[in-house]
Structures are given as structure tokens and as C-alpha cells.
Backbone as ProteinMPNN parsed JSONL, in Angstrom:
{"seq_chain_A": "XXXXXXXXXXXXXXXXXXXXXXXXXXXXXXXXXXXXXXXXXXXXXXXXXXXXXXXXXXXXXXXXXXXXXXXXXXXXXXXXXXXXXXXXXXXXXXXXXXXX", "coords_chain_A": {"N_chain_A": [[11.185, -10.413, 38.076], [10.17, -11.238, 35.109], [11.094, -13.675, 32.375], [10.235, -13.361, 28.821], [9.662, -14.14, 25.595], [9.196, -13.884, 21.857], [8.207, -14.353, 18.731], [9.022, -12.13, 16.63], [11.048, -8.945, 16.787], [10.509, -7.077, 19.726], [9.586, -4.207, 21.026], [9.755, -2.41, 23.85], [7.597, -0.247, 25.929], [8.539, 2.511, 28.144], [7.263, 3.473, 31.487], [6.743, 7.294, 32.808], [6.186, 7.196, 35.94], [6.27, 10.042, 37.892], [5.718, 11.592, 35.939], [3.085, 11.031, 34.526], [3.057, 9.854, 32.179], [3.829, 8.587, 28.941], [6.232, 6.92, 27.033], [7.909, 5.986, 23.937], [10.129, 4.232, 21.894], [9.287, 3.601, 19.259], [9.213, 4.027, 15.801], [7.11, 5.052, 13.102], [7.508, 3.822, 10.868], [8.885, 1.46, 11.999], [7.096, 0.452, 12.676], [4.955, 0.064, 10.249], [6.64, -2.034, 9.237], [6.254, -4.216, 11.25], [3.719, -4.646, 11.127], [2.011, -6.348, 9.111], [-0.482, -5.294, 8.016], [-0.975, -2.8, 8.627], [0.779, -1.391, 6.352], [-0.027, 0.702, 3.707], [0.699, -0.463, 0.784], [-0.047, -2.357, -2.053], [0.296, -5.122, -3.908], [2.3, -5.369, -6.4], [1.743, -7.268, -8.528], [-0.34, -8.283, -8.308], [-1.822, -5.935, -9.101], [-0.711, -6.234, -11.867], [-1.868, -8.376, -13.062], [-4.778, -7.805, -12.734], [-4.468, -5.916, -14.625], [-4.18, -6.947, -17.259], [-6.165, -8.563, -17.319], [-8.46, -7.76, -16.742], [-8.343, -5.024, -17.571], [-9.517, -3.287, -19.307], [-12.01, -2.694, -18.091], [-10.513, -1.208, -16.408], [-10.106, -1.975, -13.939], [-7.467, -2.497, -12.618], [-6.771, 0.114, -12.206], [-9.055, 0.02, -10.161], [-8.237, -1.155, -7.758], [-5.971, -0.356, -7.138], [-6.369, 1.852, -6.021], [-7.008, 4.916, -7.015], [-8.739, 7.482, -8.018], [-12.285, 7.38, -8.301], [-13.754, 9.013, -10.117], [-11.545, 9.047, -12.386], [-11.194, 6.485, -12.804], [-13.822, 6.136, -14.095], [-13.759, 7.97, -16.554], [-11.293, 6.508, -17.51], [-12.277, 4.06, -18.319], [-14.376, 4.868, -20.167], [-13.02, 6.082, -22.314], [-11.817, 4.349, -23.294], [-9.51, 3.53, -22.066], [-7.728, 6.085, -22.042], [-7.377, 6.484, -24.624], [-5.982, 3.901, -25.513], [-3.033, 4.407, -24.895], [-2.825, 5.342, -22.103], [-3.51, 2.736, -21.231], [-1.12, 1.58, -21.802], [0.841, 3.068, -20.328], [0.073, 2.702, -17.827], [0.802, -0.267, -17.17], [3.707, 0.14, -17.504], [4.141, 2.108, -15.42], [3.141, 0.32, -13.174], [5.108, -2.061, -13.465], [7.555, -0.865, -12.841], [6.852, 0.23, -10.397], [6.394, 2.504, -10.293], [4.065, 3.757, -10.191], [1.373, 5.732, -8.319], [0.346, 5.14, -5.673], [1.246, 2.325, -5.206]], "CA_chain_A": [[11.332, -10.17, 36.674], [10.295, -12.827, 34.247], [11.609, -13.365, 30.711], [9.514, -13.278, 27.825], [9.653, -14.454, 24.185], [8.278, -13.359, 21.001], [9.169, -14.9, 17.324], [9.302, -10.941, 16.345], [11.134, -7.774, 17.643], [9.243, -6.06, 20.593], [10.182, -2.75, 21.285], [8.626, -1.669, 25.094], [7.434, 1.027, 26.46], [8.944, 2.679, 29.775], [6.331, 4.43, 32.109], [7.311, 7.586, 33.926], [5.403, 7.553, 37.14], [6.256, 10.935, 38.082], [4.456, 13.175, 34.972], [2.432, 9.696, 34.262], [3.567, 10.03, 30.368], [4.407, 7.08, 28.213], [7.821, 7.421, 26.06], [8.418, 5.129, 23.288], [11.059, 4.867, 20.856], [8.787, 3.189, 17.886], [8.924, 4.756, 14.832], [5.773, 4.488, 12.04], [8.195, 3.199, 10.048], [8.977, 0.431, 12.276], [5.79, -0.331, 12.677], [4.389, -0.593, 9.248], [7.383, -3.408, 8.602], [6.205, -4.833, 11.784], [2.421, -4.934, 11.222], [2.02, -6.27, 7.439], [-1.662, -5.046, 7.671], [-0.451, -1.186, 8.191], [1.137, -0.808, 5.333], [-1.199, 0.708, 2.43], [0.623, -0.421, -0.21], [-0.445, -2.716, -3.145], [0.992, -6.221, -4.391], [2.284, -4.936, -7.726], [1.565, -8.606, -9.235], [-1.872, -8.458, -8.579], [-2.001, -5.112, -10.257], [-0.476, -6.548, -12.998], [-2.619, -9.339, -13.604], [-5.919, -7.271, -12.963], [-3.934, -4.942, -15.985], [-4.001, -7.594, -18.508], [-7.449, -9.406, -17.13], [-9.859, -6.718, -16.791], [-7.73, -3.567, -17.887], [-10.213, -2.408, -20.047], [-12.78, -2.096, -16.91], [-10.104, -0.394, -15.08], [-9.753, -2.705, -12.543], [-5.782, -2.254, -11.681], [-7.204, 1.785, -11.002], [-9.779, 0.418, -8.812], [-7.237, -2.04, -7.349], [-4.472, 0.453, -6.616], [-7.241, 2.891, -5.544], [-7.693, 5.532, -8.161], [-10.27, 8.351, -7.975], [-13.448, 6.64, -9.274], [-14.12, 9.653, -11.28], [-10.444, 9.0, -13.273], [-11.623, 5.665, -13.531], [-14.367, 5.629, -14.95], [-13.085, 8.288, -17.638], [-10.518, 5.589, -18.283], [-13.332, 3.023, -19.24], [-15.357, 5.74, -21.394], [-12.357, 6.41, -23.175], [-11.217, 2.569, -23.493], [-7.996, 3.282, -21.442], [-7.24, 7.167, -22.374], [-7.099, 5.968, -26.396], [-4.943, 2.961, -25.311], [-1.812, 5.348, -24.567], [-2.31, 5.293, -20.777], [-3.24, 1.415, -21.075], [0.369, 0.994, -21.861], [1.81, 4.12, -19.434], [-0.031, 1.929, -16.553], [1.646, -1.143, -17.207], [4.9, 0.347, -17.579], [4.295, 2.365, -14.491], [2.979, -0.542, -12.418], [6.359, -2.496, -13.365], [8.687, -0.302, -12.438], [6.506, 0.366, -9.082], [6.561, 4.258, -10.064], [2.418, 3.96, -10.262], [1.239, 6.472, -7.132], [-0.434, 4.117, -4.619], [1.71, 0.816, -5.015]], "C_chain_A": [[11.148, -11.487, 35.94], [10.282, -12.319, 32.772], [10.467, -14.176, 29.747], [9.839, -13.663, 26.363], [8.963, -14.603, 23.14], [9.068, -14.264, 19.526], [9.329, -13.394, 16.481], [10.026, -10.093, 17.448], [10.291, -7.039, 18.505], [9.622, -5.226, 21.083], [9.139, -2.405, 23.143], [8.902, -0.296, 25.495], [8.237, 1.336, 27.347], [7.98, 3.734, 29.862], [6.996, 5.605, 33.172], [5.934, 8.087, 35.009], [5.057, 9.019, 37.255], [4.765, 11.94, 37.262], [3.066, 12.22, 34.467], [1.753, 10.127, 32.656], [3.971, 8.901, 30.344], [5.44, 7.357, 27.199], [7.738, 6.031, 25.553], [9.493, 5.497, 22.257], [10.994, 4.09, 19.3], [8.499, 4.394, 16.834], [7.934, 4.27, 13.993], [6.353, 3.744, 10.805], [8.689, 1.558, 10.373], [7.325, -0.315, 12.987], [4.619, -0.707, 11.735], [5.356, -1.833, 8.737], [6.662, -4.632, 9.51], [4.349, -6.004, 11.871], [2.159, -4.895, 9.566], [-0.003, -4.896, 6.782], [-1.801, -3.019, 7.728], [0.214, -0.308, 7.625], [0.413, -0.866, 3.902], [-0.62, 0.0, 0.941], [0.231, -1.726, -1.512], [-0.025, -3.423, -3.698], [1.24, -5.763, -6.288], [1.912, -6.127, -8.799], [0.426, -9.021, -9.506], [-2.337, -7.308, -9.782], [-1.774, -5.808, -11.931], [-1.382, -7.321, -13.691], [-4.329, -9.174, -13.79], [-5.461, -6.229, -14.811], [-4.468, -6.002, -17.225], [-5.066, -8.727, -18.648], [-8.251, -8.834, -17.617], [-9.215, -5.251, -17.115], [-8.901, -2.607, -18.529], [-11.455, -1.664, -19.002], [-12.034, -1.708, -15.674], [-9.99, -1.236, -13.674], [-8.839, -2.719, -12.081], [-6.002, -1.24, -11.115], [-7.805, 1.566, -9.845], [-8.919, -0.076, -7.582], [-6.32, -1.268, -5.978], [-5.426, 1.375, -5.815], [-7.036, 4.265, -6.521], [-8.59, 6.223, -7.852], [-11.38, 7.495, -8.527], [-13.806, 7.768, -10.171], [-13.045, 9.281, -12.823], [-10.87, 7.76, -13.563], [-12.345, 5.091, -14.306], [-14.39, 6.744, -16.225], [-12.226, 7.381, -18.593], [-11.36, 4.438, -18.917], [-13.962, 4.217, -20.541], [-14.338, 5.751, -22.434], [-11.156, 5.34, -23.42], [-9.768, 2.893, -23.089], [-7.315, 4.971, -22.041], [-6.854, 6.892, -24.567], [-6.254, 5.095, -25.925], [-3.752, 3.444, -24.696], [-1.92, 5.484, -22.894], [-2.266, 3.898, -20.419], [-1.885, 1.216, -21.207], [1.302, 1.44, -20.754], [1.65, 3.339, -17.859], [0.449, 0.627, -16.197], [2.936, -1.213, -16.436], [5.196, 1.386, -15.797], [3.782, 1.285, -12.836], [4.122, -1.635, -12.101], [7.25, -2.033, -13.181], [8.331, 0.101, -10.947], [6.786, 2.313, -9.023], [5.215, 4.466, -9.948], [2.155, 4.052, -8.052], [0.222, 5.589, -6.927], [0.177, 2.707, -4.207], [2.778, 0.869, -3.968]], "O_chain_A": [[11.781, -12.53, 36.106], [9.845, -11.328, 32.188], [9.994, -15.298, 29.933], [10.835, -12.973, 26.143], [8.034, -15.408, 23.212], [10.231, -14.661, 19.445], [9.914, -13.608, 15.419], [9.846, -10.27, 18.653], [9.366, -6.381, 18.03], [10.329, -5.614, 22.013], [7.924, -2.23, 23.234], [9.872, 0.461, 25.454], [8.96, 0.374, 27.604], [7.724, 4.595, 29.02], [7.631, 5.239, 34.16], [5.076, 8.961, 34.889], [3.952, 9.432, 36.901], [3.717, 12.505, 37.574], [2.072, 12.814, 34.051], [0.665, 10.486, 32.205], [4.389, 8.215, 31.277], [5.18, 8.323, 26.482], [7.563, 5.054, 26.281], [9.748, 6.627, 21.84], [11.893, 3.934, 18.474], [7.788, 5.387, 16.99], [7.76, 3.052, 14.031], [5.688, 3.184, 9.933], [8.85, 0.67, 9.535], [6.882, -1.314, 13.554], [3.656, -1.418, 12.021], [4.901, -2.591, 7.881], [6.432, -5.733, 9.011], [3.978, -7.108, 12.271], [2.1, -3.88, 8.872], [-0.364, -4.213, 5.823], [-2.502, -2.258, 7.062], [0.4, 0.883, 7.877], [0.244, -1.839, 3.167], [-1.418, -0.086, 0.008], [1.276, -1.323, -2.023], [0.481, -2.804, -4.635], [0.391, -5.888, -7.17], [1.808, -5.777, -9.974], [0.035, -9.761, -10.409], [-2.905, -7.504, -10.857], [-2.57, -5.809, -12.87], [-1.706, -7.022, -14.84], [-5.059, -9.864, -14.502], [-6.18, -6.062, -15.796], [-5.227, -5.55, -18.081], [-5.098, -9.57, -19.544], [-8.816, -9.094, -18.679], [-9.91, -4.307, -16.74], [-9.092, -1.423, -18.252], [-11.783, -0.478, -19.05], [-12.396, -1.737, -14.498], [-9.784, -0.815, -12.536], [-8.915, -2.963, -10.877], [-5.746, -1.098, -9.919], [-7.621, 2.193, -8.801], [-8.917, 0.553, -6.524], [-6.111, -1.419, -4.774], [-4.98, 1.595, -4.689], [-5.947, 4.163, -5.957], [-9.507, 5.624, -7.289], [-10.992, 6.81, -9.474], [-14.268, 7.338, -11.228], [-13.481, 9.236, -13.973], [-11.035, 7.657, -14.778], [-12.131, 4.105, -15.011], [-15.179, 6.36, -17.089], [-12.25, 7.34, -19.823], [-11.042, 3.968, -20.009], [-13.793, 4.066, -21.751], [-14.741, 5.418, -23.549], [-9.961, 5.515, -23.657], [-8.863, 2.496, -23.823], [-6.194, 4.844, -22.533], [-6.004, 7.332, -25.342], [-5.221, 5.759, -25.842], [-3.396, 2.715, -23.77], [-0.838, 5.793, -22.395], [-1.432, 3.501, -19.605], [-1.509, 0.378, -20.388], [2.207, 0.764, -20.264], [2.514, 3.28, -16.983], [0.536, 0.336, -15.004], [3.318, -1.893, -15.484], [6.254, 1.324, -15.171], [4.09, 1.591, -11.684], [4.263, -2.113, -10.976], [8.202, -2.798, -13.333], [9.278, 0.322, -10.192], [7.18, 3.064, -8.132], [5.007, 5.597, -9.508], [2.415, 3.317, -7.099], [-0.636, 5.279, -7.753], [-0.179, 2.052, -3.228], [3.337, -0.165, -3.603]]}, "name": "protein", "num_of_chains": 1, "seq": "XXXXXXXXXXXXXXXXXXXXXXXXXXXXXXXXXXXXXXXXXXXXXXXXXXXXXXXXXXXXXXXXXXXXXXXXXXXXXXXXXXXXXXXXXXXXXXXXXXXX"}
């Protein structure tokens, strides 16, 4: 037996011979904390700063990911008449905006 060391938690497997099945007891939950790159979601800071850069070309929608059809409605119609320019803000700072 030799000992091992990681600068993270490592969860192992156990193999059972017998049915030659693999049992773990990782959850997807502990493995999007563990793996920054498998969790989808969206630096709300960047959003923000695409909001108040390029807002008007929709760039926080494309950002966050956004239908491209909704986005580029939101350009034609310079941000829903301004009234969602503000709702996306306010929903990007509170982290209630679906995708972040």
C-alpha cells in the first residue's frame, strides 16, 4: 500500500471484482465544485461590465448565452425600448438572470 497526496479532495473508486461494476460515491454536485471548468455558470462581473460596455449590442445576452434570436430582437428594438436594458442589469445583480 503506498500513500498518496493531492492539494484537493479525492474521492476513489472501489472495484467489485465479482459483477466487475464500479461504485462511486461522487455526486455531480461534488464534482462541478471540484472541476471549476464543469460548472456552466457565468462570472456575473463580466456580465455586468459587457451590460454597460456594449449593452446596446447585446453582448451580456450573448455572454450569458441567450437565444440569438432574443438577442438580436433586443438590438432591433435598442434593448426592448430600454425597459429590459434596466430589468437585465437589475437581474444580473441580484444573480436572478437564467444562465448566471
Amino acid at each position: 500500500m503506498s500513500a498518496s497526496y493531492a492539494s484537493f479532495p479525492v474521492k476513489r473508486a472501489t472495484v467489485n471484482n465479482i459483477e466487475n461494476s464500479v461504485s462511486t460515491d461522487i455526486s455531480e454536485d461534488e464534482i462541478a465544485e471540484a472541476i471549476p471548468a464543469a460548472s456552466s455558470g457565468k462570472d456575473k462581473w463580466v456580465a455586468a461590465a459587457l451590460w454597460f460596455v456594449l449593452g446596446g449590442f447585446a453582448a451580456h445576452r450573448w455572454y450569458i448565452g441567450s437565444p440569438w434570436y432574443w438577442n438580436v430582437l433586443y438590438i432591433i428594438t435598442f434593448g426592448f425600448f430600454i425597459v429590459g436594458h434596466i430589468i437585465d442589469i437589475v437581474q444580473i445583480l441580484t444573480d436572478s438572470y437564467p444562465g448566471l
